[in-house]
ROKELO-789376 format. One record per atom (N, C-alpha, C, O, CB): atom name; x, y, z. Coordinates in Angstrom, 2 decimals, padded with zeros to 5 digits. Glycine has a CB too. Layout:
BEGIN
CA:X:Y:Z
...
//
This chain:
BEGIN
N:-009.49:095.08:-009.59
CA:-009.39:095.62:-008.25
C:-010.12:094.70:-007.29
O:-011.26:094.34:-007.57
CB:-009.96:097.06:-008.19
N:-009.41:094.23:-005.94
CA:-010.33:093.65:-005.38
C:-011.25:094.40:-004.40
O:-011.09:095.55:-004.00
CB:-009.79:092.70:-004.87
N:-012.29:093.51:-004.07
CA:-013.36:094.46:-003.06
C:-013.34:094.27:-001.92
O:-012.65:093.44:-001.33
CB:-014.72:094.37:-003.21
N:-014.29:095.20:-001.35
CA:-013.65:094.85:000.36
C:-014.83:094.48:001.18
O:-015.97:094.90:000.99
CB:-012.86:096.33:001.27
N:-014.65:094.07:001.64
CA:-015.92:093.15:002.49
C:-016.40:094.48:003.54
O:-015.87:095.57:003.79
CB:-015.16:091.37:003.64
N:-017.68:093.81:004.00
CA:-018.38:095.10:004.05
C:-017.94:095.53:005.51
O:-018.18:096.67:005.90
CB:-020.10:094.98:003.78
N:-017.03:094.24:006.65
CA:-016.50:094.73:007.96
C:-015.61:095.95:007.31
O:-015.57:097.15:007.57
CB:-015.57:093.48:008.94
N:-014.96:095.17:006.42
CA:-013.69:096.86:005.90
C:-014.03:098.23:006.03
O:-013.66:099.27:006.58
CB:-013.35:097.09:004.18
N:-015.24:097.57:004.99
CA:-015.83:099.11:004.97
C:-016.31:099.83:006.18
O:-016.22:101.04:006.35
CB:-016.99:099.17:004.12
N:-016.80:099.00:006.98
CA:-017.33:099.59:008.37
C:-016.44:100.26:009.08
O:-016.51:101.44:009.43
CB:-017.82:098.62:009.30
N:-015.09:099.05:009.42
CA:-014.27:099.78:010.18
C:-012.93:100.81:009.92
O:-012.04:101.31:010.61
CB:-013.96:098.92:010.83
N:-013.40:100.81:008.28
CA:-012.41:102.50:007.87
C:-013.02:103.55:008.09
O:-012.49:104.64:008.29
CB:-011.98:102.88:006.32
N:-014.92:103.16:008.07
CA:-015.51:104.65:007.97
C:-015.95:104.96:009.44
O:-016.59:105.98:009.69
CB:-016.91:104.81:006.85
N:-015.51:103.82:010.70
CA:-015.95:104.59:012.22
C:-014.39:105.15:012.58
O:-013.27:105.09:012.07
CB:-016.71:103.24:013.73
N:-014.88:105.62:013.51
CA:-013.60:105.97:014.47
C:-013.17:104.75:015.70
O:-013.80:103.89:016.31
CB:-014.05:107.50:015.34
N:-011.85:105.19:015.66
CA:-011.73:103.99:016.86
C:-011.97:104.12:018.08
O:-011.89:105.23:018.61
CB:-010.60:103.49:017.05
N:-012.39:102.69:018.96
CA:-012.70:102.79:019.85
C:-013.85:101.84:020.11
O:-014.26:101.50:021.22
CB:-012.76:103.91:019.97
N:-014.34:101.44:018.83
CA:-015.95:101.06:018.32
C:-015.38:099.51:017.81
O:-014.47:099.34:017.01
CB:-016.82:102.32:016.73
N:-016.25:098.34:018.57
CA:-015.98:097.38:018.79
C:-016.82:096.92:017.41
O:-017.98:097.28:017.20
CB:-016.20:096.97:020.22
N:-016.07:096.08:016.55
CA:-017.32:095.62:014.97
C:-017.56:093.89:015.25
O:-016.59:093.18:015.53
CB:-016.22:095.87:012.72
N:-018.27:093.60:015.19
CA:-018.45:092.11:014.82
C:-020.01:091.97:014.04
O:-021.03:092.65:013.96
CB:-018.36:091.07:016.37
N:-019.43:090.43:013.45
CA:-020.64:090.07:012.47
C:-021.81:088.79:013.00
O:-021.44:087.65:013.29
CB:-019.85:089.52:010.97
N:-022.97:089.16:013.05
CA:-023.65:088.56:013.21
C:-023.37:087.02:012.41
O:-022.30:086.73:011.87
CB:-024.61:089.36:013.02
N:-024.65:086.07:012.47
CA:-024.61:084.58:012.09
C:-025.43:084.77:010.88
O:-025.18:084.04:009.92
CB:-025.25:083.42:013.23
N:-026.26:085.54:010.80
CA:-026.85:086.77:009.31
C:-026.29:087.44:008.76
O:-026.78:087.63:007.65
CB:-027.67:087.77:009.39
N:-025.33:088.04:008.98
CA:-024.46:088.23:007.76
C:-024.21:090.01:008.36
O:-023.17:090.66:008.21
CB:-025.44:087.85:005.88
N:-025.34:090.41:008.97
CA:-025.43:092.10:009.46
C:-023.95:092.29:010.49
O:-023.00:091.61:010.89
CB:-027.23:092.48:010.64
N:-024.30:093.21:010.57
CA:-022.99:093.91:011.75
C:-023.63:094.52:012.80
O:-024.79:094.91:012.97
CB:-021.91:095.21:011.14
N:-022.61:094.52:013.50
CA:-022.86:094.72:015.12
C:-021.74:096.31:015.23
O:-020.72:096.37:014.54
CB:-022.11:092.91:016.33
N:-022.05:097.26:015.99
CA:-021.10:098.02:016.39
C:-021.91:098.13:017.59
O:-023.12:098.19:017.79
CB:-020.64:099.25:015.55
N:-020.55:098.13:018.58
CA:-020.67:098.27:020.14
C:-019.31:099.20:020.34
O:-018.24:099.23:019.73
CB:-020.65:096.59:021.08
N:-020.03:100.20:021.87
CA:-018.88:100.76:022.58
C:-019.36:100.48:023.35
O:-020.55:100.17:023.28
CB:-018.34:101.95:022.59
N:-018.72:100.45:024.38
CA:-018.78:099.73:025.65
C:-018.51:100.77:026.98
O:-017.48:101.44:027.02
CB:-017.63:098.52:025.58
N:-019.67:100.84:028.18
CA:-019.54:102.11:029.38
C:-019.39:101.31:030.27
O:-019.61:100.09:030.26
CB:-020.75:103.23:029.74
N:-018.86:102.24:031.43
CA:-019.09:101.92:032.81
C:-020.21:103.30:033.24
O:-021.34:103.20:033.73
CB:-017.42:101.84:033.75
N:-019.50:104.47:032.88
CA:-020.66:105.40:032.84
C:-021.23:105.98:031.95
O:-020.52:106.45:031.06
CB:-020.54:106.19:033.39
N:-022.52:106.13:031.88
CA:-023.64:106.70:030.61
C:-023.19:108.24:030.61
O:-022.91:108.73:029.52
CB:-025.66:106.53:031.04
N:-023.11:108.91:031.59
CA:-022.52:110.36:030.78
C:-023.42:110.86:030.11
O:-023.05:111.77:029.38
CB:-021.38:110.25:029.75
N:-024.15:110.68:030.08
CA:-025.45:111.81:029.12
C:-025.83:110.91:028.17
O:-027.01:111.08:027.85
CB:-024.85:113.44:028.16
N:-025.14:109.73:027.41
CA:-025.18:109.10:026.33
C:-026.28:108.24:026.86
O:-026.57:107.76:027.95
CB:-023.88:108.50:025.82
N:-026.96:108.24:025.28
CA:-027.73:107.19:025.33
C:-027.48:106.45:023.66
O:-026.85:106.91:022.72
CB:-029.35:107.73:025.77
N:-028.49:104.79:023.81
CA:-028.13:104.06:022.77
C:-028.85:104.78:021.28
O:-028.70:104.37:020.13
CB:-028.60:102.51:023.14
N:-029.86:106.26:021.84
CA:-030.15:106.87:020.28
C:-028.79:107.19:019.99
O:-028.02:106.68:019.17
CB:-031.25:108.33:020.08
N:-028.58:108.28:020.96
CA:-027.66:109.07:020.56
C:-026.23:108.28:019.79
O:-025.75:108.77:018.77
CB:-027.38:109.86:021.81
N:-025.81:107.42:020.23
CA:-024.85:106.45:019.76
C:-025.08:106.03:017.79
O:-024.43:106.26:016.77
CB:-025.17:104.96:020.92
N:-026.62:105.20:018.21
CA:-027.20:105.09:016.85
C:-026.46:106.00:016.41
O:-025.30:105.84:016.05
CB:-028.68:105.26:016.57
N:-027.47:107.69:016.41
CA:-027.16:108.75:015.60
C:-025.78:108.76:015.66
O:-025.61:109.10:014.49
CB:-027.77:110.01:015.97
N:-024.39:108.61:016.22
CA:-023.09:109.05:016.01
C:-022.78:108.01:014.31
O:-022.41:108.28:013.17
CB:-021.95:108.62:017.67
N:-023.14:107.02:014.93
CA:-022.73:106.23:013.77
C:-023.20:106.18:012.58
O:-022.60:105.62:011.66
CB:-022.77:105.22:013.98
N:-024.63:106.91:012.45
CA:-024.93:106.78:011.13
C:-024.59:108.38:010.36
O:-024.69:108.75:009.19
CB:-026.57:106.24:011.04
N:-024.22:109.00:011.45
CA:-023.86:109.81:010.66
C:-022.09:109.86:009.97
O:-021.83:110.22:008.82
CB:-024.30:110.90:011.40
N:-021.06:109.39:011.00
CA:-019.89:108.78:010.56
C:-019.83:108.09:009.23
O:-018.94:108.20:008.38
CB:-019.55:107.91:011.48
N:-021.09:107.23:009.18
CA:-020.94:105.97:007.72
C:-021.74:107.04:006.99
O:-021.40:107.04:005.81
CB:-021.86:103.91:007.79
N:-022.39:107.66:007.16
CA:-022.93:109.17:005.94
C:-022.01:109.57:005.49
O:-021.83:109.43:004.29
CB:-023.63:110.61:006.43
N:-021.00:110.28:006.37
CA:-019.87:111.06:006.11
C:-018.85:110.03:005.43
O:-018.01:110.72:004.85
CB:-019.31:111.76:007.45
N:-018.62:108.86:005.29
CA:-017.47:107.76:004.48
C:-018.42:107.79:003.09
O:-017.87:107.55:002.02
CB:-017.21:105.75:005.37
N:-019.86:108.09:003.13
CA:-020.37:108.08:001.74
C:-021.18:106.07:001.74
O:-021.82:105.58:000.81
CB:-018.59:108.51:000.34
N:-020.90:105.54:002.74
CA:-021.31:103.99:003.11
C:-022.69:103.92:003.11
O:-023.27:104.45:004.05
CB:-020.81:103.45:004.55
N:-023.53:103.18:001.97
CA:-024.57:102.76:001.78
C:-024.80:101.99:002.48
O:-024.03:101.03:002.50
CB:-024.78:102.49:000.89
N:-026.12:101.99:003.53
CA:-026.44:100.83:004.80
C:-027.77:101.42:005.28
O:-028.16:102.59:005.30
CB:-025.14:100.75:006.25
N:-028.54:099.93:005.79
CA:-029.51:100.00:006.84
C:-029.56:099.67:007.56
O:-029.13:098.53:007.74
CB:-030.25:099.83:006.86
N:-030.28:100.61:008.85
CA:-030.20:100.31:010.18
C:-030.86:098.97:010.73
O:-032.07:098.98:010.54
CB:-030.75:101.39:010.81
N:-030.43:097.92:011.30
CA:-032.09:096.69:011.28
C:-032.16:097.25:012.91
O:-033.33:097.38:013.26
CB:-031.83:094.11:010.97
N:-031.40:097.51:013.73
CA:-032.02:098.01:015.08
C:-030.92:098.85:015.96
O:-029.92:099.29:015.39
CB:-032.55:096.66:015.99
N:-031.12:099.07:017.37
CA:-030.50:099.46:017.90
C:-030.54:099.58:019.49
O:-031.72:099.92:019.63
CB:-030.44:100.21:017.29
N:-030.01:099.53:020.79
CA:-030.33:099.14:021.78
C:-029.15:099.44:022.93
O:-027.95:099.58:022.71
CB:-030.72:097.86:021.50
N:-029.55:099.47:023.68
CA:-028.70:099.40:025.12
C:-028.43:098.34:026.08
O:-029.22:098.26:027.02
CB:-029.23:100.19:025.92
N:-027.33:097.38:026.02
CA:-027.13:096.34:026.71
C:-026.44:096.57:028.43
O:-025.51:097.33:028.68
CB:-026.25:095.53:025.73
N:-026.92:096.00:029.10
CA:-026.82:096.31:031.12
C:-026.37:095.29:031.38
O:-027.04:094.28:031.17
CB:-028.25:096.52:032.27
N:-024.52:095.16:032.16
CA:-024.55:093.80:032.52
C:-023.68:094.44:034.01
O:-023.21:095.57:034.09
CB:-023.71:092.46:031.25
N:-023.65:093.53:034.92
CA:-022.78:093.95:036.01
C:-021.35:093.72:035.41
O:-021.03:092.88:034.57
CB:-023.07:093.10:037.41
N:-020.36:094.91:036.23
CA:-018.90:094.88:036.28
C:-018.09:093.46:036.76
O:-017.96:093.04:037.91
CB:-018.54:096.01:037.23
N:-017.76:093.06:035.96
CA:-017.04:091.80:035.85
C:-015.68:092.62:035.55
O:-015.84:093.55:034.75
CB:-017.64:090.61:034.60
N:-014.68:092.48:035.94
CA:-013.44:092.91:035.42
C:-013.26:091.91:034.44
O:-013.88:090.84:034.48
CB:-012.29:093.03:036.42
N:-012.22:092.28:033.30
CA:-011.64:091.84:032.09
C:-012.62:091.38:031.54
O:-012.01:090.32:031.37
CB:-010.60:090.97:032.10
N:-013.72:091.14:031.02
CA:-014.87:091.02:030.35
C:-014.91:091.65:029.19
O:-014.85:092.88:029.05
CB:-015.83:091.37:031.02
N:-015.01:090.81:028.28
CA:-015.29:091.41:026.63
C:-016.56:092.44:026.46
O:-017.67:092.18:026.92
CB:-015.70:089.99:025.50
N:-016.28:093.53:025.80
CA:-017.02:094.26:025.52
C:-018.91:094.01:025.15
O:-019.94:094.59:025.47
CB:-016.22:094.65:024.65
N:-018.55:092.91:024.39
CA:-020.06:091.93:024.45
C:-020.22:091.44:025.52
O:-021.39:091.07:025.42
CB:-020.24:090.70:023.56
N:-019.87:091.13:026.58
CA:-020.43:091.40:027.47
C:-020.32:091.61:029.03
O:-020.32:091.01:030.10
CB:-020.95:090.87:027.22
N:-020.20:093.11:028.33
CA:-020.33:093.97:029.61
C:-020.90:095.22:029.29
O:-021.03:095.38:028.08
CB:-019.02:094.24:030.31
N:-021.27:096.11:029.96
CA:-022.82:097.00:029.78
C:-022.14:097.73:028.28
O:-020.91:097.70:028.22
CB:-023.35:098.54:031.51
N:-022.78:098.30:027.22
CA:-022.56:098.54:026.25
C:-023.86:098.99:025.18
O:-024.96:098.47:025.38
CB:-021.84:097.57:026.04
N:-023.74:099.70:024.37
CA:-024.74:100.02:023.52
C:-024.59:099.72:022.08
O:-023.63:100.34:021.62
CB:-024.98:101.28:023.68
N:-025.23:098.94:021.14
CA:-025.11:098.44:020.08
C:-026.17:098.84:018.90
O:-027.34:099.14:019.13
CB:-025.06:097.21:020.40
N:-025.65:098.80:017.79
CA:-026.17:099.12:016.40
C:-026.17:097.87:015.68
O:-025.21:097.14:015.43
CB:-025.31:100.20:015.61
N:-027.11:097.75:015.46
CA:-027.05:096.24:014.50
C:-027.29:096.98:012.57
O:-028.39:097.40:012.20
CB:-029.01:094.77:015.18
N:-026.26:096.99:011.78
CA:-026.78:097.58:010.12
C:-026.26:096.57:009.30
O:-025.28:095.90:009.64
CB:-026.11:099.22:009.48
N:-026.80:096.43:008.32
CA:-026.59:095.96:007.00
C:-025.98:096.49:006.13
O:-026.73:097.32:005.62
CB:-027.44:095.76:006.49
N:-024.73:096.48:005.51
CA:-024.39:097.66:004.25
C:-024.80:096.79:003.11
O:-024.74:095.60:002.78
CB:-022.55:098.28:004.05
N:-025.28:098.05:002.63
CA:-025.88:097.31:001.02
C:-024.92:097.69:-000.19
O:-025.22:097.55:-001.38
CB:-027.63:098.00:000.48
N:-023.36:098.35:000.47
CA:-022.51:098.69:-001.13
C:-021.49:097.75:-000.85
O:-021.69:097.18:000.22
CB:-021.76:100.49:-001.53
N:-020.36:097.36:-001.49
CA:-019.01:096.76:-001.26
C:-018.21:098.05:-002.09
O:-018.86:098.81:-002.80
CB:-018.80:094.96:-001.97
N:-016.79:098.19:-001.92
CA:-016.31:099.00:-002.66
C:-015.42:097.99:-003.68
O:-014.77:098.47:-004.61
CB:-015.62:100.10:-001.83
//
């Protein structure tokens, strides 16, 4: 059987909407991206996601987490433009 690299795993067990990329370390990045905060903050985000990869059963650690502020640039990639990010490590492959 082959295995699946650990973006796979990330992005079967979020929901969509949730931007994945991999660090130059090997960790992952999940970003969604606002114009308005809405009550949300970058815990609360954290918490959505680790509980999503709980619920897929996805072995991982958190290395941080944060709130990125940039001015409205139209068509601007999600990295960067204002957005809140999870940086984790998964420690299973399937």
């Amino acid at each position: 059987m082959k295995t699946k690299s650990s973006m796979s795993i990330v992005r079967d067990a979020l929901s969509p909407g949730r931007n994945i990329g991999r660090k130059a370390n090997g960790n992952i990045v999940v970003r969604r991206g606002y114009f308005y905060t809405n009550g949300c903050t970058a815990e609360k985000f954290c918490e959505n996601v680790a509980v999503e990869l709980d619920h897929a059963g996805v072995k991982y650690s958190i290395v941080g987490h944060g709130d990125h502020w940039a001015p409205f640039r139209g068509g601007a990639s999600v990295a960067n433009s204002s957005h809140w990010w999870v940086e984790l490590r998964v420690e299973n492959t399937l």
